[in-house]
C-alpha positions in Angstrom: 38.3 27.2 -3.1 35.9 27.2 -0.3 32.4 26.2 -1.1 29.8 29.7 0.1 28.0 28.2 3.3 24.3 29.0 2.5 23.7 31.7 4.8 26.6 33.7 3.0 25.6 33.5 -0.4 23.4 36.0 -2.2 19.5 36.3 -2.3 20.0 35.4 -6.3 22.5 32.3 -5.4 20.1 30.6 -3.3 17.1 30.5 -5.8 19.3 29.6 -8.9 20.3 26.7 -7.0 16.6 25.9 -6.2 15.5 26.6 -9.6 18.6 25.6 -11.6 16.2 23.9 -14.3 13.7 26.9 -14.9 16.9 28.8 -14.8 18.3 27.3 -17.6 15.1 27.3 -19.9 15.0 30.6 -19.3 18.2 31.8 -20.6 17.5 29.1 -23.4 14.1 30.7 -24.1 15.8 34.1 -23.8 18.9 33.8 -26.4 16.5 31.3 -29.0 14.4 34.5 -29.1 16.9 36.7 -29.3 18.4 35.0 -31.9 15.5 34.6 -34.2 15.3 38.8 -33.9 18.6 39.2 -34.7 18.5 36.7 -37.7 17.4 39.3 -40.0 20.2 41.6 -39.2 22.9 39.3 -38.8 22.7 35.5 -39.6 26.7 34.9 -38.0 25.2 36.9 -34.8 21.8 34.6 -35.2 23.8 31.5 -35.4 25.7 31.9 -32.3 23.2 32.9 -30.2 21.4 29.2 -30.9 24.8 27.4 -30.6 24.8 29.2 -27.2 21.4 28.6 -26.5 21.9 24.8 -27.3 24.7 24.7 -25.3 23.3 26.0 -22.6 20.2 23.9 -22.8 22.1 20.6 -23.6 24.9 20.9 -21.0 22.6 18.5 -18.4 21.7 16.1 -20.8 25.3 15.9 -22.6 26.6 15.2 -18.8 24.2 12.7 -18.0 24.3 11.0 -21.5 27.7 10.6 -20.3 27.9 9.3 -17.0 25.3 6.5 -18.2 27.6 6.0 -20.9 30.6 5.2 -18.8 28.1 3.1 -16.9 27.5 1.1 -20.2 24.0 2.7 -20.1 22.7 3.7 -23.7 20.1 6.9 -22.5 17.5 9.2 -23.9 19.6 11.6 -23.3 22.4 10.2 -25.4 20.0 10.3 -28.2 19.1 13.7 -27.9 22.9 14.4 -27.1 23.8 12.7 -30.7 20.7 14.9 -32.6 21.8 18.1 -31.3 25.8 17.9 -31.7 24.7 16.5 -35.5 22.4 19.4 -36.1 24.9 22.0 -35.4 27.8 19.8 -37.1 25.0 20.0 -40.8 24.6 23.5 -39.7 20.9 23.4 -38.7 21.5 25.3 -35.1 17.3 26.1 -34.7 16.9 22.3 -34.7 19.8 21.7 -32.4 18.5 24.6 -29.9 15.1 23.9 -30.6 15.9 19.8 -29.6 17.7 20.4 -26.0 15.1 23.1 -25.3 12.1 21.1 -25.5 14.1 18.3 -23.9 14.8 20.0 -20.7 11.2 22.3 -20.4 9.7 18.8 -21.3 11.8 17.4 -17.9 11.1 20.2 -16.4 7.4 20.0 -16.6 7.7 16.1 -16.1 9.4 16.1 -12.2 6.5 19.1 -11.7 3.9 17.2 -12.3 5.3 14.0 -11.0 6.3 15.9 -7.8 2.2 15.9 -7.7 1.6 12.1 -8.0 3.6 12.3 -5.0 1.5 14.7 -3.0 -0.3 12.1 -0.9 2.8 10.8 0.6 4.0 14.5 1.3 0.8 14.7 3.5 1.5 12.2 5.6 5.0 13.6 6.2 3.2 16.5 6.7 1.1 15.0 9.5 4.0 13.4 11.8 4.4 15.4 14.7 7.2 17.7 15.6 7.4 17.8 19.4 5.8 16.1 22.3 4.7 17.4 25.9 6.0 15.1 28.2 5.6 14.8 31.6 9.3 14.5 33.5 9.8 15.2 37.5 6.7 16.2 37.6 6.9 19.2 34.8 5.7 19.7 31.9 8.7 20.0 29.0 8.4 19.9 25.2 11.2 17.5 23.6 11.2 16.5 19.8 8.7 13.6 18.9 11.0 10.6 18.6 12.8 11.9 22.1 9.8 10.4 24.0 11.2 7.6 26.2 8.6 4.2 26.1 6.5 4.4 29.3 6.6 7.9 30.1 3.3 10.2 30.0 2.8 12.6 27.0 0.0 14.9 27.3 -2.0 16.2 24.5 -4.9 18.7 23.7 -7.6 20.4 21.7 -5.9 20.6 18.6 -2.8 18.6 19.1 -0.9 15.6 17.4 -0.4 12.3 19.2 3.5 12.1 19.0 3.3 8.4 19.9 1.3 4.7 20.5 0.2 4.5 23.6 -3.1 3.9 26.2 -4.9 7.0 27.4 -4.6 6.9 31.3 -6.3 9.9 32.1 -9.0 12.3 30.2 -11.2 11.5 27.2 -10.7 13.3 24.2 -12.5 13.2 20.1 -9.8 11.7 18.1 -9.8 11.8 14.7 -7.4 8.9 13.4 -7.5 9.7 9.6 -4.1 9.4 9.2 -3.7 5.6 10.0 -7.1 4.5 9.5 -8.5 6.4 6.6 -11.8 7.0 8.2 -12.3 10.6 8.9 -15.3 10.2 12.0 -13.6 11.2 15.0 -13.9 8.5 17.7 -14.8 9.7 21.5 -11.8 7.4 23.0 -11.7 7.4 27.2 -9.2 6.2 29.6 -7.5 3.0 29.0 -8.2 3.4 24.9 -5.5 2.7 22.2 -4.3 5.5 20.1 -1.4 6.1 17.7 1.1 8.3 16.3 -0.4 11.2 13.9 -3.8 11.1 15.1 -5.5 14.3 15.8 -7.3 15.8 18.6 -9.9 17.7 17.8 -11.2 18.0 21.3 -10.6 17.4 24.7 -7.2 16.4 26.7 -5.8 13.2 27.1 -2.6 11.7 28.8 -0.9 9.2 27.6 1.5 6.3 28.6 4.0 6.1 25.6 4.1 2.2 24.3 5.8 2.7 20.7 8.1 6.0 20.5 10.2 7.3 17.4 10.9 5.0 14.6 8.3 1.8 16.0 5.0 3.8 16.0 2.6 2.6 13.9 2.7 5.9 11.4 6.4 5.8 11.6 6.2 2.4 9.8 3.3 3.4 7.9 5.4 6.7 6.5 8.2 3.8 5.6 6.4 1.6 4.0 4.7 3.8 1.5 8.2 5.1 0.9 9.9 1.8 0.0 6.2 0.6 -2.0 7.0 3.6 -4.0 10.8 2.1 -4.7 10.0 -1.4 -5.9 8.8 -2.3 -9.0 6.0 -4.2 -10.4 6.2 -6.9 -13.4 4.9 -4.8 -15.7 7.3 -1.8 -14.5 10.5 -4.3 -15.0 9.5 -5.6 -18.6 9.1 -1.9 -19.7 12.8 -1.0 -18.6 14.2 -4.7 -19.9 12.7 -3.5 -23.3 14.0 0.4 -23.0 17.5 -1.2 -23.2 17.4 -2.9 -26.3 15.5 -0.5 -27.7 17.3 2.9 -27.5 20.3 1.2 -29.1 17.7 -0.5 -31.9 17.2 3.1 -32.6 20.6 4.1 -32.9 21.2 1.2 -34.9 18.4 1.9 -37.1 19.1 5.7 -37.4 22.6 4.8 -39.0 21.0 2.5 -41.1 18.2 4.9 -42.6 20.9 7.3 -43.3 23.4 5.2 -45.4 20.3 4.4 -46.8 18.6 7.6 -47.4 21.7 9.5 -47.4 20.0 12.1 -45.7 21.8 12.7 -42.0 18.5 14.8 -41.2 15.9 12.0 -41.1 18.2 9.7 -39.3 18.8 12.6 -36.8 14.7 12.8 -36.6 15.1 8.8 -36.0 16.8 9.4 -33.0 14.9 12.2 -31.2 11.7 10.7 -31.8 12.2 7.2 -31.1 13.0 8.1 -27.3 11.1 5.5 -25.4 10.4 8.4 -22.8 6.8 8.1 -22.5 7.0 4.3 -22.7 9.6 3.9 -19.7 7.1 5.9 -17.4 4.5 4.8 -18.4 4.5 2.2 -15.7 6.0 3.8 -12.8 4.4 7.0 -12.6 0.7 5.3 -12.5 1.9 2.9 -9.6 3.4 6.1 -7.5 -0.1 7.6 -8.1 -2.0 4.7 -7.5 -0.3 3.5 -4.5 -0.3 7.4 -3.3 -4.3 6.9 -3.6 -4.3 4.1 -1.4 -1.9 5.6 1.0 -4.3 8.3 1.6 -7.0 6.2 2.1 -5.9 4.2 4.5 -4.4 1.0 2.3 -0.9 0.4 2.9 0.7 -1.5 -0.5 4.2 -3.1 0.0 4.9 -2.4 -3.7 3.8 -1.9 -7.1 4.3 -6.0 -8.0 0.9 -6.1 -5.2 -1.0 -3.2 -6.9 -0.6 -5.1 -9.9 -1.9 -8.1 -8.6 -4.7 -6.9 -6.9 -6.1 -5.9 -10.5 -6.0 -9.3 -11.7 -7.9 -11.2 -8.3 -10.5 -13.6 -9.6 -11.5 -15.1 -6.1 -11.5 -13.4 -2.7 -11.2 -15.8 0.2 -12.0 -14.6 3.7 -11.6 -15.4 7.1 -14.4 -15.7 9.8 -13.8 -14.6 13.0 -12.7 -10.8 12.9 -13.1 -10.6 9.2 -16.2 -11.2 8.0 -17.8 -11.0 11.8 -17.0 -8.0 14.4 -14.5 -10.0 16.3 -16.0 -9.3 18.9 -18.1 -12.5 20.2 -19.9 -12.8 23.5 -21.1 -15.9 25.4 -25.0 -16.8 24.4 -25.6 -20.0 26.4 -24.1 -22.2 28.9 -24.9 -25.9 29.6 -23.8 -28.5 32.3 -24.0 -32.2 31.5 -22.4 -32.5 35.4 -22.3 -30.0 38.1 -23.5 -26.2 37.6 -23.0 -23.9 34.7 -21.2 -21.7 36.8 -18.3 -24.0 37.5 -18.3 -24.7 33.6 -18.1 -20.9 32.9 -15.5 -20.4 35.7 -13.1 -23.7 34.8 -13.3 -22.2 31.1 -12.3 -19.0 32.1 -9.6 -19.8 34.4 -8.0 -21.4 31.1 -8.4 -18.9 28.5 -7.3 -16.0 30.8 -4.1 -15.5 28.7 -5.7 -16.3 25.3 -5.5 -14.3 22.8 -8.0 -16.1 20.8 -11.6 -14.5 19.8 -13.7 -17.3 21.4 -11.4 -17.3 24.6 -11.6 -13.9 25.4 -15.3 -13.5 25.2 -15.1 -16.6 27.8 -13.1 -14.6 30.1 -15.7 -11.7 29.3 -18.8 -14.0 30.3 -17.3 -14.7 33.9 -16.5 -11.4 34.9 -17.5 -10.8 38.3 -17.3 -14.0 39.4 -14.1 -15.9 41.2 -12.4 -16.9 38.7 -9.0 -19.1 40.1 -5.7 -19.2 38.2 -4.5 -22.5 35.5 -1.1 -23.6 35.2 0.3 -26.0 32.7 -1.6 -24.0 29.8 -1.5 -25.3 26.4 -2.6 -23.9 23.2 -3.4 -26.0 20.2 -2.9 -25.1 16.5 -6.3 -27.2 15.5 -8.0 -25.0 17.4 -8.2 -25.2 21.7 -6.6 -24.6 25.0 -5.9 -26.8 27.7 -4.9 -26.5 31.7 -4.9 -27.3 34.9 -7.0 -25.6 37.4 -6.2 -26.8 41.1 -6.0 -30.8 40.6 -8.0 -30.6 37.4 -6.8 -30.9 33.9 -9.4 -28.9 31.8 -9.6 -28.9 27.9 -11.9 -26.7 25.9 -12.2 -27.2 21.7 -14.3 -28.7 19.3 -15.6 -32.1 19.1 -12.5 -33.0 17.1 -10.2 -32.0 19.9 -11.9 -33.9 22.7 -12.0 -37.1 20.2 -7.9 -36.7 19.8 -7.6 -36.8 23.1 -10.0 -40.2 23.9 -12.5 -38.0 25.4 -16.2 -39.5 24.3 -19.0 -36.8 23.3 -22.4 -37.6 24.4 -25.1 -37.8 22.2 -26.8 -34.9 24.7 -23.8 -33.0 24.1 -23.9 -33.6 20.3 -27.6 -32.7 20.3 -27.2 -28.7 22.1 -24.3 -27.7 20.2 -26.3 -29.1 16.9 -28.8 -26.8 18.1 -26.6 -23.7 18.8 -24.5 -24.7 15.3 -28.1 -23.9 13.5 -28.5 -20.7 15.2 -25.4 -19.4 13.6 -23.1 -19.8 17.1 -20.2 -21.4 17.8 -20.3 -23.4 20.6 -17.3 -25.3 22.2 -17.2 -28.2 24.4 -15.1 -28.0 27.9 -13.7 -31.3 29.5 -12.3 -32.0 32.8 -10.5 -35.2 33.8 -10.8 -36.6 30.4 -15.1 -36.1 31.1 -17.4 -33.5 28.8 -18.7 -31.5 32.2 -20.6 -28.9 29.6 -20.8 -27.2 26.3 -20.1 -22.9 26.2 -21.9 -21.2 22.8 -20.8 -17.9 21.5 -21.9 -15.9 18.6 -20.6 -13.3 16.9 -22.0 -10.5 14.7 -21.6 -9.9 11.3 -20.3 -6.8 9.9 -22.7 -4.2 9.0 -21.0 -3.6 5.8 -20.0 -7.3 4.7 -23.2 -7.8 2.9 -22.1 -4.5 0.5 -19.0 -5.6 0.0 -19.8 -8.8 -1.3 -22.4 -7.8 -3.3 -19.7 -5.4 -4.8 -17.3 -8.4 -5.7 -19.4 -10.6 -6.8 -20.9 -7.4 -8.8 -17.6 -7.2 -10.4 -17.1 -10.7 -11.6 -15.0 -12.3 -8.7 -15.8 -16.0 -6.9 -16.4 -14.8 -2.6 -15.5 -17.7 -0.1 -15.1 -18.5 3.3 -11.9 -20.4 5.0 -12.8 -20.7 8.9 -12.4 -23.3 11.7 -15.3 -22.9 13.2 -17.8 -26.1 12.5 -19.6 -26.5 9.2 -22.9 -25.6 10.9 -22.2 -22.3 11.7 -20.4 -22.0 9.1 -23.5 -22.5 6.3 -25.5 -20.0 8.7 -23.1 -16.9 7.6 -22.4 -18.3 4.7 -25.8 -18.3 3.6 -26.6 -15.2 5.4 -24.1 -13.3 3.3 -24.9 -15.3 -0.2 -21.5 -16.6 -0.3 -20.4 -18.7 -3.4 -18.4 -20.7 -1.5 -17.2 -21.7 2.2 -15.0 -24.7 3.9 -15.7 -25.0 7.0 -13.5 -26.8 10.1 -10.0 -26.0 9.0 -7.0 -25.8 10.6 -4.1 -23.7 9.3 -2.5 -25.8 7.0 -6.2 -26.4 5.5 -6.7 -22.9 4.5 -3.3 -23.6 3.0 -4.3 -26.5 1.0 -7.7 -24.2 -0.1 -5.9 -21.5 -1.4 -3.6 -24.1 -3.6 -7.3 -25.8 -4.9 -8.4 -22.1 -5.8 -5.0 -21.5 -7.7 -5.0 -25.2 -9.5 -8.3 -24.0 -11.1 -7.1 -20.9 -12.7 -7.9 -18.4 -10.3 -5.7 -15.6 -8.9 -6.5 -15.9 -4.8 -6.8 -13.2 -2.5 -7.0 -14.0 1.0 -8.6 -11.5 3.5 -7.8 -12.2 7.2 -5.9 -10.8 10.6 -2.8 -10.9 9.8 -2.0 -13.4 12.6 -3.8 -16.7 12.7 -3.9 -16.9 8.9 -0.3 -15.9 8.3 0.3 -19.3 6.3 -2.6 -19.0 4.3 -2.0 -15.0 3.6 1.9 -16.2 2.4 0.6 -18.5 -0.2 -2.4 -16.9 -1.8 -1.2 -14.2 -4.6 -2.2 -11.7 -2.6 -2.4 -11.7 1.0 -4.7 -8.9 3.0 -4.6 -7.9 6.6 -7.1 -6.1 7.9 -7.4 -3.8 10.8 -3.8 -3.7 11.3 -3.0 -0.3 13.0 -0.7 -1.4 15.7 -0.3 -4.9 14.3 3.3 -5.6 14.0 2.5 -9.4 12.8 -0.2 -7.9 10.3 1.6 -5.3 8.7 4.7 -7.7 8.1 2.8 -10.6 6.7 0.5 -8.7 4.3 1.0 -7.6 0.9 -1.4 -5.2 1.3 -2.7 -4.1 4.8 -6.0 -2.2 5.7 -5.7 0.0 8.5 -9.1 0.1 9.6 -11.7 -2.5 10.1 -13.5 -1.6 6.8 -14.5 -4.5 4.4 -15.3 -1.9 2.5 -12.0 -1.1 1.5 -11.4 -4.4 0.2 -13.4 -3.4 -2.5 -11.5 -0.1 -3.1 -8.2 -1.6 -3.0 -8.9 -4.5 -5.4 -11.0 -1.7 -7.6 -8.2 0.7 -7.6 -5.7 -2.5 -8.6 -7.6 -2.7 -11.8 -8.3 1.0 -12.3 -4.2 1.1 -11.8 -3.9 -1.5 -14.5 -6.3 -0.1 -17.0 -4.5 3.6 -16.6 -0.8 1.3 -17.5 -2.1 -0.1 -20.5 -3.4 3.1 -21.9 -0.3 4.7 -21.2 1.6 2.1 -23.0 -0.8 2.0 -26.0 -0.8 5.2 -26.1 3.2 5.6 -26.0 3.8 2.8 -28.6 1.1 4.4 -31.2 3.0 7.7 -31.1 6.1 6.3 -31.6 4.9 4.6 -34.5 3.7 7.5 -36.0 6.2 9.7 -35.7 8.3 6.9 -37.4 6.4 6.8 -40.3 6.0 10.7 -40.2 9.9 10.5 -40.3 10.2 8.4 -42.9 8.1 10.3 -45.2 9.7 13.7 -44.2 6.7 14.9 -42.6 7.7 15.1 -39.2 11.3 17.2 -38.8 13.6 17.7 -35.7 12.1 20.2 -33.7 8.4 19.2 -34.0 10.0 15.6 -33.4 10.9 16.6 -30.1 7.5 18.4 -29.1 5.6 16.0 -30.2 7.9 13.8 -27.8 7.4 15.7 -25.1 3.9 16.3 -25.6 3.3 12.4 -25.2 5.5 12.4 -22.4 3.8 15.5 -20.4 -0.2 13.4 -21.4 1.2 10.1 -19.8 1.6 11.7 -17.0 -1.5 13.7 -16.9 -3.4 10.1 -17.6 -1.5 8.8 -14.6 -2.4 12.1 -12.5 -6.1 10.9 -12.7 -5.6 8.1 -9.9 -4.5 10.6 -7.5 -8.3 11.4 -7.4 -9.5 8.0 -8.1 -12.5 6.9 -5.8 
């Protein structure tokens, strides 16, 4: 027979097959009632009615008891399967009614209320736009979102969605970028500013050149990571269901052993419906979905519960310098010749680090603007930290003191003296060479955030060791690290340093988070136990490494996520202390025929439905 298409079937069709669970506690409810009315009048009458009732209650869960069964899966279901069938084979049909009722309101009620813990995520589905206005032969069209082709112009207004990633060519609008970022302030963004997918307009028009369109924009991948963090399981999450599989059939086992004991196929019917490890198995899982929900919201991507977890057990925080704990944004203080002008030292500099993407490079190329800056060739970039090229017939090397050595290149003590003085100052000043000669000495400083000194003060506040792992020389180095009452920093250290820092941390017993960009400290984010990337919206390199990525340049939220790990981990072990303890004494309640079938089940269900409230308490965790 031909299945109805949907728009054929009846009003009454559609919303039973919408609502097939309330449906069927319903007609539970209804013939349970009935039955007990009847029961005075006619106990054959009575008695069918709650056959029917548990029949029509327990169909679902006799169904899936068996399909796990063929899959060699022992289920709660099976259990309350085998309690019902053996209630109405002793002829107690209220139990048997009573039992699948409760069952299925009880997981009824449960995928409501988790349906909740997952409201967060719905959100942000709920903010990716649905169409795009697009400029194409000089019209204006509307096409679906991810039918915007990369490099074409997408205007937006007052009020709209930004459908892609792209740079504002033309107009200036206030954006509010709460949906990657997590910082609801608007920003006043002008031509030739960044903005991404699911940000919000609240004023102004914009036009924009498309860079990432569909499936690569930043709150596409955002939206897909939350999804599969939701999917993967922590630890904690694993041992729980490892433990659920022996112990369902240690209840069946000791079920069948109370009753050839007891002789009494009542109490080792009990045995079954309350030992479901219901509230224990989700336990786990329904506070990570909450918890990483929370962060979601807020602006902190996690990769998966297994990080969540971890972050509630950091001891020691280590962060970066440059863009971490400082602005990243550095500009050129002072410039010194030690032969020729300080212009052709700012200018050979520059003509070097044109294509760097490096901090100190860039605010190089930023000092010499406006000034005739010629072209390198041969440019080199070096992992200890430098650049090298050659400008017209000179080869030109800019780094640390280090650097120059490695490549025979003597310092002067002159030279040694001026950055000495810079280093003390809290800058970071690098030497440029040409021809294998120190020609002068650039210094940059950068400034530190206005919210680092918080945020460390909150760590350390909460019992965990704050360090700093940076390149720059140790100088500078002790300036911000005294500035910002560190308890530690290392100072001069190349990648595989930071490396080697993070093992140290971990030999001594501490669980190591490291804090950095996402890009120059990738080695050092893969081998601490937690690596964070901050500032990562539109960071492919950032959001890949991470376990656990901050989409806005907050250290702030450092603090949150590591206080919402532990928050996440306290919430689990109450759950689980709290799901063990009733289990226990509803055992004992069995076993001294307190506790009977049908209150077995409620008070089941009730520990089940409280579990989940408890875990409902992170979605509004701040």
């Amino acid at each position: 027979m031909a299945v109805p298409k949907m728009e054929n079937r009846q009003p009454w069709q559609v919303w039973f097959r919408k609502n097939e669970k309330l449906a069927v506690i319903i007609v539970s409810a209804a013939l349970i009632a009935l039955a007990w009315l009847v029961g005075r009048y006619s106990p054959v009458a009575s008695t069918v009615l709650m056959i029917t009732a548990a029949l029509v209650s327990g169909y679902r869960i006799a169904l899936t008891a068996w399909f796990a069964l063929r899959a060699r899966i022992i289920s709660i279901q099976l259990l309350v399967a085998i309690a019902a069938i053996g209630g109405i084979l002793i002829g107690n049909q209220w139990e048997a009614a009573a039992v699948t009722f409760l069952f299925a309101f009880g997981s009824y009620l449960e995928a409501r209320t988790i349906g909740k813990t997952r409201e967060a995520i719905q959100q942000l589905l709920d903010l990716a736009p649905a169409t795009a206005q697009v400029l194409r032969d000089g019209s204006e069209v509307t096409v679906a979102a991810d039918e915007v082709i990369q490099g074409e112009t997408v205007i937006v207004r007052s009020g709209g969605k930004i459908p892609v990633d792209g740079i504002i060519r033309k107009g200036d609008a206030s954006v509010n970028q709460a949906a990657i970022t997590g910082e609801s302030v608007p920003l006043e963004l002008e031509p030739e500013s960044q903005v991404f997918s699911g940000s919000l307009v609240e004023s102004g028009y914009i036009e924009i050149e498309a860079q990432r369109v569909g499936e690569n924009t930043t709150f596409a991948r955002i939206l897909h990571m939350v999804e599969e963090a939701q999917e993967r399981k922590a630890p904690a999450q694993k041992f729980i269901e490892g433990f659920a599989r022996w112990y369902t059939p240690s209840i069946i086992a000791l079920a069948i052993f109370v009753g050839l004991l007891t002789r009494n196929v009542h109490i080792a019917l009990t045995l079954l419906v309350i030992g479901c490890p219901g509230a224990l198995v989700i336990s786990t899982p329904i506070s990570m979905v909450a918890g990483i929900g929370n962060a979601a919201k807020n602006g902190v991507l996690v990769k998966g519960g297994e990080y969540l977890e971890k972050a509630g057990k950091i001891t020691l925080v280590a962060f970066d310098k440059t863009g971490t704990l400082t602005m990243g944004r550095p500009q050129v203080t002072a410039v010194v010749s030690f032969s020729g002008s300080e212009e052709d030292v700012l200018k050979l500099a520059a003509a070097v680090e044109k294509g760097s993407e490096h901090h100190i490079g860039r605010a190089i190329v930023t000092g010499a603007a406006g000034r005739n800056v010629a072209n390198a060739d041969e440019v080199k970039v070096f992992t200890s930290g430098g650049i090298s090229g050659r400008v017209g017939q000179k080869l030109v090397l800019i780094g640390n003191r280090r650097l120059l050595e490695q490549h025979d290149i003597s310092v002067s003590q002159a030279a040694m003296d001026w950055m000495e003085t810079r280093e003390h100052l809290g800058e970071t000043p690098v030497l440029v060479a040409a021809d294998q000669q120190v020609i002068g000495s650039i210094s940059i400083a950068d400034t530190i955030r206005p919210e680092a000194w918080g945020a460390i003060k909150a760590l350390q506040a909460a019992k965990k060791r704050v360090v700093m792992l940076t390149g720059d020389n140790p100088r500078t180095a002790k300036a911000i690290a005294d500035q910002l009452g560190l308890n530690e920093y290392r100072a001069q250290l190349m990648p595989e340093d930071k490396v080697e820092a993070i093992r140290s941390f971990r030999s001594e017993g501490h669980v190591v988070a490291m804090v950095g960009d996402g890009i120059n400290d990738t080695p050092a984010l893969a081998e601490a136990d937690l690596g964070i990337a901050m500032g990562a919206a539109g960071t492919d390199a950032a959001i890949e490494t991470a376990d656990l990525t901050l989409m806005s340049d907050n250290l702030d939220k450092v603090t949150y996520a590591l206080r919402l790990g532990r928050a996440t981990l306290v919430n689990i072990r109450q759950n689980v202390a709290f799901a063990v303890a009733v289990v226990f004494l509803l055992v004992v309640g069995v076993l001294g025929q307190k506790v009977f079938l049908a209150t077995g089940m409620l008070a089941h269900e009730a520990s089940v439905m409280l579990v989940i409230l408890n875990a409902m308490r992170l979605r509004s965790w701040r």
